[in-house]
PyMOL Python script that loads the backbone (N, CA, C, O; Angstrom):
from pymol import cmd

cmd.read_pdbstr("""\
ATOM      1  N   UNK A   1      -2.782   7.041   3.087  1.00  0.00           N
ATOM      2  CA  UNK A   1      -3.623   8.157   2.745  1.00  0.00           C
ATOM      3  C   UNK A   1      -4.917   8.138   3.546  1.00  0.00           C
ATOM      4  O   UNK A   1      -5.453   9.235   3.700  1.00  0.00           O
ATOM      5  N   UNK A   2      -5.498   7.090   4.075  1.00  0.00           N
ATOM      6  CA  UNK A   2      -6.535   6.945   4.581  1.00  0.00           C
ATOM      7  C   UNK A   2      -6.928   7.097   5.889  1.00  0.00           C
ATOM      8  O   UNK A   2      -8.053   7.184   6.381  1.00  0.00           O
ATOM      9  N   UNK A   3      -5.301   7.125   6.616  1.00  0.00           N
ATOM     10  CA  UNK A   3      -5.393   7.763   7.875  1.00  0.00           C
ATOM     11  C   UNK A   3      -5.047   9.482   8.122  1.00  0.00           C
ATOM     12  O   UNK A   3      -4.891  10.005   9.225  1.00  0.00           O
ATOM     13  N   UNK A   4      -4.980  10.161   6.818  1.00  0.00           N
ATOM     14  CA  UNK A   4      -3.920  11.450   6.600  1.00  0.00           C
ATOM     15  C   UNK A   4      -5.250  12.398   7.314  1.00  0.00           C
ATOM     16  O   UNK A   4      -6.446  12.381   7.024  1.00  0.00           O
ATOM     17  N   UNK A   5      -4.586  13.122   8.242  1.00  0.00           N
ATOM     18  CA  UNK A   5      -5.392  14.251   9.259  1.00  0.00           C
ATOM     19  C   UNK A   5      -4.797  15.499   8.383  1.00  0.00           C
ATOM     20  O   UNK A   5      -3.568  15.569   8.371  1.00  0.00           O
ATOM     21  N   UNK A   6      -5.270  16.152   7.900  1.00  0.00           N
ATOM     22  CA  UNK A   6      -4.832  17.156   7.121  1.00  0.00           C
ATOM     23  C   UNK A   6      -6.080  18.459   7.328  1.00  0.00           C
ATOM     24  O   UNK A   6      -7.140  18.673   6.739  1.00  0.00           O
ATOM     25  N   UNK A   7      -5.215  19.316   8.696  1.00  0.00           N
ATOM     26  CA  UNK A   7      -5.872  20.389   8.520  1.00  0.00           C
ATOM     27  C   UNK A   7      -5.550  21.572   7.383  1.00  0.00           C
ATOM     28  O   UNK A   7      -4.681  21.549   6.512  1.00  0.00           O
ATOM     29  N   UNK A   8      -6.460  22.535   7.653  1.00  0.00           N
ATOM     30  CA  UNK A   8      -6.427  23.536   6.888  1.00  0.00           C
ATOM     31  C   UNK A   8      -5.013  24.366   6.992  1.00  0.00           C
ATOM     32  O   UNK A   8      -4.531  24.579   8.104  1.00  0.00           O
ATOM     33  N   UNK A   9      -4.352  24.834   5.775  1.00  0.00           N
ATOM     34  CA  UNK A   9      -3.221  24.932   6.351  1.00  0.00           C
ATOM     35  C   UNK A   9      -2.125  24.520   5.729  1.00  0.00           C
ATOM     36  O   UNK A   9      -1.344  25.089   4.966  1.00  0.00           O
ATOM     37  N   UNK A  10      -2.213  22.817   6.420  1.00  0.00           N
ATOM     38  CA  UNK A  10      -0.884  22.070   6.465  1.00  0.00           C
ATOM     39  C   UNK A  10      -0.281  22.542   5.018  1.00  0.00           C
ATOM     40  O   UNK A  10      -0.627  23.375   4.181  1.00  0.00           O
ATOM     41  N   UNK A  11       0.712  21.669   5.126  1.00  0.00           N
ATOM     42  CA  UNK A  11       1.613  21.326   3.969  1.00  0.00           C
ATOM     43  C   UNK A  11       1.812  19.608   3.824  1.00  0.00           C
ATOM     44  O   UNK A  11       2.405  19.019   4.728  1.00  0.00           O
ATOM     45  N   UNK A  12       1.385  18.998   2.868  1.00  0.00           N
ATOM     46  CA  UNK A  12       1.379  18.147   2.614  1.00  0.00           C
ATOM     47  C   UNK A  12       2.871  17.517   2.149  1.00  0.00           C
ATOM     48  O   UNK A  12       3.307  17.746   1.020  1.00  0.00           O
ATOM     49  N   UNK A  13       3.459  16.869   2.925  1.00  0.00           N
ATOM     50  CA  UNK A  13       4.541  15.986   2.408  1.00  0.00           C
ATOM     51  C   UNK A  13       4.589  14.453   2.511  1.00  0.00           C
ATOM     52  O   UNK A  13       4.290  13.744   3.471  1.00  0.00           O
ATOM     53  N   UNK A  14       5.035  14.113   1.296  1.00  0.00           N
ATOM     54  CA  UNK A  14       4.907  12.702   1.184  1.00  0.00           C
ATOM     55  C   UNK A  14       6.112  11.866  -0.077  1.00  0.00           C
ATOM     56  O   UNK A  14       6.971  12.562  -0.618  1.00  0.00           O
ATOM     57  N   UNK A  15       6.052  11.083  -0.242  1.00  0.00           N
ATOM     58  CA  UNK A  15       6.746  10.398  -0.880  1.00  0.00           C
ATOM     59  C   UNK A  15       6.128  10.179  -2.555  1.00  0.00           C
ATOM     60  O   UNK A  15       6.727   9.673  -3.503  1.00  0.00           O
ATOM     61  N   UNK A  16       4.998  10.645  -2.523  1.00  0.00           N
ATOM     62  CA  UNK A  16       4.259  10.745  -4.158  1.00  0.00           C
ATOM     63  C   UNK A  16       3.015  11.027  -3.947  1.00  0.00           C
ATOM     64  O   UNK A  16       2.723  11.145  -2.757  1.00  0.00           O
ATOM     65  N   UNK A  17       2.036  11.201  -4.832  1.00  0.00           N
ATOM     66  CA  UNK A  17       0.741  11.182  -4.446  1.00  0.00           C
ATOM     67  C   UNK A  17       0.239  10.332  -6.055  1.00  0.00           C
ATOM     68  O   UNK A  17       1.034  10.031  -6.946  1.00  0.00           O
ATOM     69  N   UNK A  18      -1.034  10.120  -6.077  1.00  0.00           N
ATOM     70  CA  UNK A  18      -1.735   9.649  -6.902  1.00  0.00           C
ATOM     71  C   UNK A  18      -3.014  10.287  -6.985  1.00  0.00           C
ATOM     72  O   UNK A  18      -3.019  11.268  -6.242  1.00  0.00           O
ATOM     73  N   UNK A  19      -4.179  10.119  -7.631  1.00  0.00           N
ATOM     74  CA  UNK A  19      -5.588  10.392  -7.933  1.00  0.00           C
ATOM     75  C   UNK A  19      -6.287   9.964  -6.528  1.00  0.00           C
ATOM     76  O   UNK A  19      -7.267  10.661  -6.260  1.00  0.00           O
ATOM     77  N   UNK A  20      -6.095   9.345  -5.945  1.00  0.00           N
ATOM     78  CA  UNK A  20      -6.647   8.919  -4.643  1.00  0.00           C
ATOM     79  C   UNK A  20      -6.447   9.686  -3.804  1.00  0.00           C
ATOM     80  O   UNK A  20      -7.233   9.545  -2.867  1.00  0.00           O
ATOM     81  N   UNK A  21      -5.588  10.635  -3.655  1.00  0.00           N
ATOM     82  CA  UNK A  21      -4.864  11.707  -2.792  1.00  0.00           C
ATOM     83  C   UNK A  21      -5.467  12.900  -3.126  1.00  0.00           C
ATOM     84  O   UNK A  21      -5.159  13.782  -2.325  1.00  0.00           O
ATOM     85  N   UNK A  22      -6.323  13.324  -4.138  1.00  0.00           N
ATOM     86  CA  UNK A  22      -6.932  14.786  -4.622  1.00  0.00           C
ATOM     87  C   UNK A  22      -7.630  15.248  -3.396  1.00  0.00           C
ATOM     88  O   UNK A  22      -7.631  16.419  -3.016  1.00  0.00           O
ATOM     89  N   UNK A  23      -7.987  14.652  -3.035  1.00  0.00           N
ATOM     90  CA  UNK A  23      -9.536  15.394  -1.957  1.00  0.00           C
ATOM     91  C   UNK A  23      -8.341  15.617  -1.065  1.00  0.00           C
ATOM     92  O   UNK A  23      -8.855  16.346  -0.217  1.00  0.00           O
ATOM     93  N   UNK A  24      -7.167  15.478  -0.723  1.00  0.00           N
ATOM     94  CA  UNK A  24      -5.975  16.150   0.093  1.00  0.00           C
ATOM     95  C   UNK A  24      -5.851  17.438  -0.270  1.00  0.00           C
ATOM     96  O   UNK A  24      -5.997  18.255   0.639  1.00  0.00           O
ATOM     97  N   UNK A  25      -5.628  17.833  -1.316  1.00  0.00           N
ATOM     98  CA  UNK A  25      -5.166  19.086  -1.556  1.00  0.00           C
ATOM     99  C   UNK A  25      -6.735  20.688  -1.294  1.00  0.00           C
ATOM    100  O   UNK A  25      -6.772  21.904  -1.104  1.00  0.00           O
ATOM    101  N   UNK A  26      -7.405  19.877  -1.415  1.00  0.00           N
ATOM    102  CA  UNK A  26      -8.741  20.786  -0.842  1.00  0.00           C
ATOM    103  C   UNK A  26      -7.834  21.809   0.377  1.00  0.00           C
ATOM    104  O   UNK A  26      -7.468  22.981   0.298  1.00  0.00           O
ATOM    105  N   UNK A  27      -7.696  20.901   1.361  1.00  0.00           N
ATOM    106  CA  UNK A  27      -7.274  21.563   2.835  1.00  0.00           C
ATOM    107  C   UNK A  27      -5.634  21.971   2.705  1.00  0.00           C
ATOM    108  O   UNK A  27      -5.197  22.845   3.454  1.00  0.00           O
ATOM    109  N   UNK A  28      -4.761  21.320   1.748  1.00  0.00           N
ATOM    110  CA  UNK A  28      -3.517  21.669   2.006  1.00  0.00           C
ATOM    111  C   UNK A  28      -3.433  23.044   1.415  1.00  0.00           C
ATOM    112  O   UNK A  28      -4.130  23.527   0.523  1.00  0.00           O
ATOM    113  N   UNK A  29      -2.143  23.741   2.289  1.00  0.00           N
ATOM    114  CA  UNK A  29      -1.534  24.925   1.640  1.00  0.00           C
ATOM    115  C   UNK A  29      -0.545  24.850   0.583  1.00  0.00           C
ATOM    116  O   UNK A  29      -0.366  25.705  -0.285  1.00  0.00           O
ATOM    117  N   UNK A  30       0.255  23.456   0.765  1.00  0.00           N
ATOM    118  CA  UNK A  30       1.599  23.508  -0.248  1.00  0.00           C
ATOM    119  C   UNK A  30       1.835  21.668  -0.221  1.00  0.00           C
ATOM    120  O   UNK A  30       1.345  20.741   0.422  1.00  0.00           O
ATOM    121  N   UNK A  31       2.683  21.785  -1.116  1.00  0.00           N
ATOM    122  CA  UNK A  31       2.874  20.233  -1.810  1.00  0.00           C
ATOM    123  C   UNK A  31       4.437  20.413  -1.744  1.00  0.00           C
ATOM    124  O   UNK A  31       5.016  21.431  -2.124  1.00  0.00           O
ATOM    125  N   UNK A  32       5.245  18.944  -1.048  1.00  0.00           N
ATOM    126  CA  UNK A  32       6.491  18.853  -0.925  1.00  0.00           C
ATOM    127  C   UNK A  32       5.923  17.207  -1.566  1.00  0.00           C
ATOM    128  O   UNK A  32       4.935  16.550  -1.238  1.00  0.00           O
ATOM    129  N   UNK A  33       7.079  16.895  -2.656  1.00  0.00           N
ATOM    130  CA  UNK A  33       7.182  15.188  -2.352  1.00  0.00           C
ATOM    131  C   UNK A  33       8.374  14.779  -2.604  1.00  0.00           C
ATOM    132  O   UNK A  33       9.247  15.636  -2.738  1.00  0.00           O
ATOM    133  N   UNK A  34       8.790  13.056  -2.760  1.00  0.00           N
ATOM    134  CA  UNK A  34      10.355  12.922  -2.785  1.00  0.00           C
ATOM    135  C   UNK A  34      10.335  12.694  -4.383  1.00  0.00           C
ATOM    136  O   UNK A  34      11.292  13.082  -5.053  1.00  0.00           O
ATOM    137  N   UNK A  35       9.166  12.023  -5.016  1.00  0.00           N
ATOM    138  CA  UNK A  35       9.174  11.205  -6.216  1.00  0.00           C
ATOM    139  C   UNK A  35       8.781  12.537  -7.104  1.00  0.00           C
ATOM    140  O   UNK A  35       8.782  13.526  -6.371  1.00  0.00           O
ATOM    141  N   UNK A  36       8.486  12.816  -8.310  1.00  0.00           N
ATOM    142  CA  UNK A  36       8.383  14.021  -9.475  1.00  0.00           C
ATOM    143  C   UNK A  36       8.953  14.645 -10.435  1.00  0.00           C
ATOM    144  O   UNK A  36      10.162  14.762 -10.632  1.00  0.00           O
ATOM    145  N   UNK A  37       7.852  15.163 -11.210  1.00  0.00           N
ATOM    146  CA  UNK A  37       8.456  15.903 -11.794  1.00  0.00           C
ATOM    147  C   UNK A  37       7.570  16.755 -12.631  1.00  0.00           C
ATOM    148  O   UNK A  37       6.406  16.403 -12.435  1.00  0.00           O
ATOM    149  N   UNK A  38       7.650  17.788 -13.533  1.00  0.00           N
ATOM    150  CA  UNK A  38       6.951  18.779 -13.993  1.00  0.00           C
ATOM    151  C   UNK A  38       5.476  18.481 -14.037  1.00  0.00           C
ATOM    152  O   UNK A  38       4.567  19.193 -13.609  1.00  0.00           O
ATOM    153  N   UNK A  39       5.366  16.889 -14.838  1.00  0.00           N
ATOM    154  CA  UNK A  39       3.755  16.313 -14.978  1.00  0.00           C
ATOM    155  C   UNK A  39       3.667  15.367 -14.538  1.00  0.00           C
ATOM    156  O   UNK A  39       3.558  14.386 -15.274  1.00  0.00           O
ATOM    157  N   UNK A  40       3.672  15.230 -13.174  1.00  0.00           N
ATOM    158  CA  UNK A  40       3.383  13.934 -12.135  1.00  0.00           C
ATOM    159  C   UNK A  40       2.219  14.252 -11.291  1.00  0.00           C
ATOM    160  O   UNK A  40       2.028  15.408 -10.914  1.00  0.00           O
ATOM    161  N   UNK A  41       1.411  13.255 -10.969  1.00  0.00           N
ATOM    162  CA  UNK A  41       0.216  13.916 -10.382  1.00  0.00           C
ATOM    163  C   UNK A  41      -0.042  15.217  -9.359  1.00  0.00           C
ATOM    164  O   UNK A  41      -0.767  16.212  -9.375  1.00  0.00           O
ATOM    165  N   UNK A  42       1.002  14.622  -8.423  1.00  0.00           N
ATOM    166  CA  UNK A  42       1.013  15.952  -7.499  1.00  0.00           C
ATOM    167  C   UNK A  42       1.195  17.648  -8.110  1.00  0.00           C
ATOM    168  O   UNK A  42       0.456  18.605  -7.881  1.00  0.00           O
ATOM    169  N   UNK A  43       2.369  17.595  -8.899  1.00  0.00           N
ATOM    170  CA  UNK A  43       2.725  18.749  -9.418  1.00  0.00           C
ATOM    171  C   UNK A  43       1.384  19.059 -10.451  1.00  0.00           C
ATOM    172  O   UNK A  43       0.993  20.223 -10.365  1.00  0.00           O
ATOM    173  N   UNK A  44       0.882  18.489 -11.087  1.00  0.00           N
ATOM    174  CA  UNK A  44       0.183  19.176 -11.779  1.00  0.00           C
ATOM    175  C   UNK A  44      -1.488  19.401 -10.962  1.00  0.00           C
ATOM    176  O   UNK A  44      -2.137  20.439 -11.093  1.00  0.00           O
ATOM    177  N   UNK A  45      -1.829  18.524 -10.360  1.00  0.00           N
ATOM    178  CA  UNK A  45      -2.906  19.376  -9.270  1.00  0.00           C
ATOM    179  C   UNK A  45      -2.725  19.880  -8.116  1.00  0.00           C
ATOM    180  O   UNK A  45      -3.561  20.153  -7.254  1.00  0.00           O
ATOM    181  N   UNK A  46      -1.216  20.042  -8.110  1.00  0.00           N
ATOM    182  CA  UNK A  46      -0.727  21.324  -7.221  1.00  0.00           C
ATOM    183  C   UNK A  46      -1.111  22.849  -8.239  1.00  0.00           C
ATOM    184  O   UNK A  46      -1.480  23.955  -7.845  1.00  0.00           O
ATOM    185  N   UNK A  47      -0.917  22.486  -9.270  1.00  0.00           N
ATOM    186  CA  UNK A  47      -1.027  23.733 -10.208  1.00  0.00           C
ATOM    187  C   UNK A  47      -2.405  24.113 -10.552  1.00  0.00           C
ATOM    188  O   UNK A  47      -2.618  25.313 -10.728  1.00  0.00           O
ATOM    189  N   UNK A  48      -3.486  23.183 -10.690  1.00  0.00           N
ATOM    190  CA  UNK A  48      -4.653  23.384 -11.260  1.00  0.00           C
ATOM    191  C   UNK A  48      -5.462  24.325  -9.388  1.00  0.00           C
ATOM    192  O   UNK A  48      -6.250  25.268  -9.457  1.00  0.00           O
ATOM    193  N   UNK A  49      -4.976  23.725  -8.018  1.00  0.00           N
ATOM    194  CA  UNK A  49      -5.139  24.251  -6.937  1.00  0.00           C
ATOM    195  C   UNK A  49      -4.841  25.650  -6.566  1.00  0.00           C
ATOM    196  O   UNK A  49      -5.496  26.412  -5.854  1.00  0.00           O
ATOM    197  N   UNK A  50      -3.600  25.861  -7.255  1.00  0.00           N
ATOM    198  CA  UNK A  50      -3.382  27.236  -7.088  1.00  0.00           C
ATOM    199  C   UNK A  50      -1.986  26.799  -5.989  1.00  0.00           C
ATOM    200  O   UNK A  50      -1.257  27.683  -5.540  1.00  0.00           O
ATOM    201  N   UNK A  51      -1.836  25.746  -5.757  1.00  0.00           N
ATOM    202  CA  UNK A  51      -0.633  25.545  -4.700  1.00  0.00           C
ATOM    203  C   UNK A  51       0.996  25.657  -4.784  1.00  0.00           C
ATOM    204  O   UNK A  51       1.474  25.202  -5.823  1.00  0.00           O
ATOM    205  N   UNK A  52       1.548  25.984  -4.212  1.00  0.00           N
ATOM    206  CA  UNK A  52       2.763  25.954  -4.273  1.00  0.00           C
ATOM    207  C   UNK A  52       3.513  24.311  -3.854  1.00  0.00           C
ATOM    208  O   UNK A  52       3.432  23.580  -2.866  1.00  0.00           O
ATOM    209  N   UNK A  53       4.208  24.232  -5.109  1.00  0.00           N
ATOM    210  CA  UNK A  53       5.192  22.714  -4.635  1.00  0.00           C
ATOM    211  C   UNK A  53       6.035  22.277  -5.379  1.00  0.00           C
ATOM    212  O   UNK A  53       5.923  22.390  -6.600  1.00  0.00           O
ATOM    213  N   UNK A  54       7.100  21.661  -4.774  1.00  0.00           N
ATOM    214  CA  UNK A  54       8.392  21.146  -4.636  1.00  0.00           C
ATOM    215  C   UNK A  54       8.088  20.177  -4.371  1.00  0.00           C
ATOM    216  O   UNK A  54       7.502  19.835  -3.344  1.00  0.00           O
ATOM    217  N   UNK A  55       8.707  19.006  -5.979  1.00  0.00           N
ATOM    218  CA  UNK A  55       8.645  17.964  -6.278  1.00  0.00           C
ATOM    219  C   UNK A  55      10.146  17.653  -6.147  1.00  0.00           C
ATOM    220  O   UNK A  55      10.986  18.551  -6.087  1.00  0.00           O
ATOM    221  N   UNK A  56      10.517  16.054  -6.097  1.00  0.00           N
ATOM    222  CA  UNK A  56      11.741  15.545  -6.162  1.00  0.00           C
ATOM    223  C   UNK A  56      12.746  15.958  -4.875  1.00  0.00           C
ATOM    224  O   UNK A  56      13.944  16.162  -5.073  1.00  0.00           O
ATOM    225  N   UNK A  57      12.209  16.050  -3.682  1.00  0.00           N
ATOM    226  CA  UNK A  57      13.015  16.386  -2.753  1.00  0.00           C
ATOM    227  C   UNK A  57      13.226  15.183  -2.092  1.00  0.00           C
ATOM    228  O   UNK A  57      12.336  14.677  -1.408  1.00  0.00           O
ATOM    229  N   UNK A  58      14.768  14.471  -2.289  1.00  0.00           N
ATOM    230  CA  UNK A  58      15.575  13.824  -1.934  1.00  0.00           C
ATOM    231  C   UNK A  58      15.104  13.768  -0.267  1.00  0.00           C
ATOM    232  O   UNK A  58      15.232  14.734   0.485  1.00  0.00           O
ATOM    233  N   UNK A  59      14.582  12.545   0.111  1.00  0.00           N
ATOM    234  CA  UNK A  59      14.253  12.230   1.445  1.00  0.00           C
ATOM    235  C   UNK A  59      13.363  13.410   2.461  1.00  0.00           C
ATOM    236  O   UNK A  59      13.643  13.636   3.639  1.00  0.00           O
ATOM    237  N   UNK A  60      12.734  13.784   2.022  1.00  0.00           N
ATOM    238  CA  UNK A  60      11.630  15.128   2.140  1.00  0.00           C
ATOM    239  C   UNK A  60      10.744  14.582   3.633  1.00  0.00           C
ATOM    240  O   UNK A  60      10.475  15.252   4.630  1.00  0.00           O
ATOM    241  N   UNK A  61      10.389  12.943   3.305  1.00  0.00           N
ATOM    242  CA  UNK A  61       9.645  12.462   4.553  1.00  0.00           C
ATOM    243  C   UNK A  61      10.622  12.377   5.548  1.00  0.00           C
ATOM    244  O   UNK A  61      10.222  12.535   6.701  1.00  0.00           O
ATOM    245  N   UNK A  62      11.584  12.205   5.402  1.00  0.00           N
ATOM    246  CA  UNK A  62      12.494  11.905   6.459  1.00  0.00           C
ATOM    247  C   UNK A  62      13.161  12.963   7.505  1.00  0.00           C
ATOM    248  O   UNK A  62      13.266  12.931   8.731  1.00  0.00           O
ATOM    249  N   UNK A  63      13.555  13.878   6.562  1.00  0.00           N
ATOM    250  CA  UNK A  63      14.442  15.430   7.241  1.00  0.00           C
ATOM    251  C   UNK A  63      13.173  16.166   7.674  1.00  0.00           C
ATOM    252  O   UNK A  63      13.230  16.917   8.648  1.00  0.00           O
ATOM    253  N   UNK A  64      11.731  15.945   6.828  1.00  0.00           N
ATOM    254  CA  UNK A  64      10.520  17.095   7.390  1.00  0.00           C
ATOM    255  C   UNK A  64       9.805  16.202   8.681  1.00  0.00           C
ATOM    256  O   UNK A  64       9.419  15.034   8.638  1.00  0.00           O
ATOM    257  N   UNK A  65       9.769  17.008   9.661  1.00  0.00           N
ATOM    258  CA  UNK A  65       8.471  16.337  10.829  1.00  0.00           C
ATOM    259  C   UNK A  65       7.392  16.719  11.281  1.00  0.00           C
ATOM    260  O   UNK A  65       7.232  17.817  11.815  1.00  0.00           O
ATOM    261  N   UNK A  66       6.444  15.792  11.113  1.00  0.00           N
ATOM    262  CA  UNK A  66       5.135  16.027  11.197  1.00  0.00           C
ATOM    263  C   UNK A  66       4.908  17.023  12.350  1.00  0.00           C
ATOM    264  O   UNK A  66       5.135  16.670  13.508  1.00  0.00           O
ATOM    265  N   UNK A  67       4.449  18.301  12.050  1.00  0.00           N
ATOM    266  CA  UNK A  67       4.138  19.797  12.411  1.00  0.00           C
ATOM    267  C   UNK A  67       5.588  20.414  12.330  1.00  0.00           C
ATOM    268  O   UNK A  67       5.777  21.441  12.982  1.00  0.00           O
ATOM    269  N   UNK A  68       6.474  19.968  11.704  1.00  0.00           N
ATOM    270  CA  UNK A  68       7.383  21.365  11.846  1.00  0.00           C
ATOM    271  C   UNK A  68       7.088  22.411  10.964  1.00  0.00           C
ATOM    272  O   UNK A  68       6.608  22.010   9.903  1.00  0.00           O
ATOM    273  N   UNK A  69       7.206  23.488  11.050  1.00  0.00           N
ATOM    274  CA  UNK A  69       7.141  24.598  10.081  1.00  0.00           C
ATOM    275  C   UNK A  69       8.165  24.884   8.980  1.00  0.00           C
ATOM    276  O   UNK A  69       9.312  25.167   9.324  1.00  0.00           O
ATOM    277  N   UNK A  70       7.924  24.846   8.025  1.00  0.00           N
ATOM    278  CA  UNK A  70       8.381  24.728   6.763  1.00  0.00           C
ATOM    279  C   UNK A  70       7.502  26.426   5.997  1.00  0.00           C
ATOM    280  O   UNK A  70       6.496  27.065   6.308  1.00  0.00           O
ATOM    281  N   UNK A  71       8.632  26.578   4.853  1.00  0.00           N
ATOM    282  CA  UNK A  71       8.035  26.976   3.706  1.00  0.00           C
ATOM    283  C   UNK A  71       8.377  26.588   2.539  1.00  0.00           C
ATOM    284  O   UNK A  71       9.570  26.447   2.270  1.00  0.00           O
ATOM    285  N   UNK A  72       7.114  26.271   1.362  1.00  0.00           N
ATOM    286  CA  UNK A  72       7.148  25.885   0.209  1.00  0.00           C
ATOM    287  C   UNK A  72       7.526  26.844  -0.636  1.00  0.00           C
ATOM    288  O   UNK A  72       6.724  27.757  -0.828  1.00  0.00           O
ATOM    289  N   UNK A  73       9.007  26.868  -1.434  1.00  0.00           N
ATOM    290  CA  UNK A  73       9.260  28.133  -2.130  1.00  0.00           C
ATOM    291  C   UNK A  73       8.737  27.813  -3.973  1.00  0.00           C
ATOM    292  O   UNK A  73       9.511  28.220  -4.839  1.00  0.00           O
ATOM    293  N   UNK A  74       7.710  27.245  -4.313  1.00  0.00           N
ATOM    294  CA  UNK A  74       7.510  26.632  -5.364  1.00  0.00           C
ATOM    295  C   UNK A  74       7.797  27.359  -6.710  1.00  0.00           C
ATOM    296  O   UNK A  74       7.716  26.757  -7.781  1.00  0.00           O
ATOM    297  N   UNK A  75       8.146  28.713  -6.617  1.00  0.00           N
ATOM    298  CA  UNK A  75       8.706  29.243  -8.219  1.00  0.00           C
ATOM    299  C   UNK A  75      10.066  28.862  -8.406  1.00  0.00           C
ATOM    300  O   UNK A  75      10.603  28.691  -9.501  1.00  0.00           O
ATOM    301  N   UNK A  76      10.695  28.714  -7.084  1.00  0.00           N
ATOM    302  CA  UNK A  76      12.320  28.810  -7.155  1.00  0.00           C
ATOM    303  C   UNK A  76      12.650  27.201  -6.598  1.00  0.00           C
ATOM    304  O   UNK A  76      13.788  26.732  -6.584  1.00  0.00           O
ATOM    305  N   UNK A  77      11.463  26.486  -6.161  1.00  0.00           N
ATOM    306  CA  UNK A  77      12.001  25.214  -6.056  1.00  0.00           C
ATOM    307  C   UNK A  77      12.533  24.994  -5.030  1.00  0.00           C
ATOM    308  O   UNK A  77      12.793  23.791  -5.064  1.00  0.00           O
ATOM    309  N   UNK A  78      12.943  25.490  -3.911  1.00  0.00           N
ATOM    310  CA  UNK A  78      12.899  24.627  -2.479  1.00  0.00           C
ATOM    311  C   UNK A  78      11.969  24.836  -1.366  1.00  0.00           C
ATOM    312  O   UNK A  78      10.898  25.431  -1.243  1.00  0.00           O
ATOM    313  N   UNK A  79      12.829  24.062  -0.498  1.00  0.00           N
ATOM    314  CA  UNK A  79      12.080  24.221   0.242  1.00  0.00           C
ATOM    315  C   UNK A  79      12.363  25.025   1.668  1.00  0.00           C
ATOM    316  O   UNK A  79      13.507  24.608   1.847  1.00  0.00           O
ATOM    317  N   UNK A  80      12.194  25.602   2.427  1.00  0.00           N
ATOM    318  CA  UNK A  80      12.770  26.400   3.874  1.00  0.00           C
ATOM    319  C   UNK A  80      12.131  25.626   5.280  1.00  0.00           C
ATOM    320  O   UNK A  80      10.964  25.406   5.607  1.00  0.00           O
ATOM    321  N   UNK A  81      13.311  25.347   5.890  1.00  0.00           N
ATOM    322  CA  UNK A  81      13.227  24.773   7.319  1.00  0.00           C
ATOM    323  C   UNK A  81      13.134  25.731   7.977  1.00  0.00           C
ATOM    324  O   UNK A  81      14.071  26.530   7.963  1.00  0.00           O
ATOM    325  N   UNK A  82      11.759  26.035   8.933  1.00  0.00           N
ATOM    326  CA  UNK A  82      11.399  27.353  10.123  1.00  0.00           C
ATOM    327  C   UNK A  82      11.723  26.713  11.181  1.00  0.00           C
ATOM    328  O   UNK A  82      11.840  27.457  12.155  1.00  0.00           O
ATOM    329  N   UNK A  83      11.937  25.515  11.399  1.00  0.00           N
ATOM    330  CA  UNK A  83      12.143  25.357  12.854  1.00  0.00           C
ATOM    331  C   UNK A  83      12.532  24.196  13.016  1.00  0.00           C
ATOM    332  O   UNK A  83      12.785  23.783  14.148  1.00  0.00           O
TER     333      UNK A  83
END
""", "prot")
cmd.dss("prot")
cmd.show_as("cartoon", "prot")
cmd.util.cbc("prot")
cmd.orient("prot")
């Protein structure tokens, strides 16, 4: 977390987040992680942010690469590969 470059924008994907990770979501647009669920940290200050996110995605760090374009479909729960 301490090296995370997170412009304005991004989409934050990761493998979980914690309380140490909040000042992330300032700049992010959307929340992907692998670990979650309805009241896990991410998801719920994805919600208090106003953000869209998709929790519990099965190897999310792995299939997503750092700058590909994605969209977060967070009412319906996935996620979309742009490129």
């Amino acid at each position: 977390m301490a090296e995370a470059r997170l412009e304005t924008g991004d989409i934050l994907v990761t493998a979980y987040t914690d309380p140490s990770w909040t000042p992330l979501f300032v700049a992010a647009a959307g929340l992907v992680t692998e670990v979650g669920g309805l009241m896990t940290h991410g998801a719920v200050v994805a919600r208090e942010y106003g953000l869209p996110a998709v929790v519990a995605v099965d190897r999310a760090t792995r299939l997503i690469r750092d700058g590909q374009r994605i969209r977060v479909h967070g009412s319906d729960g996935y996620v979309e590969l742009l490129d």
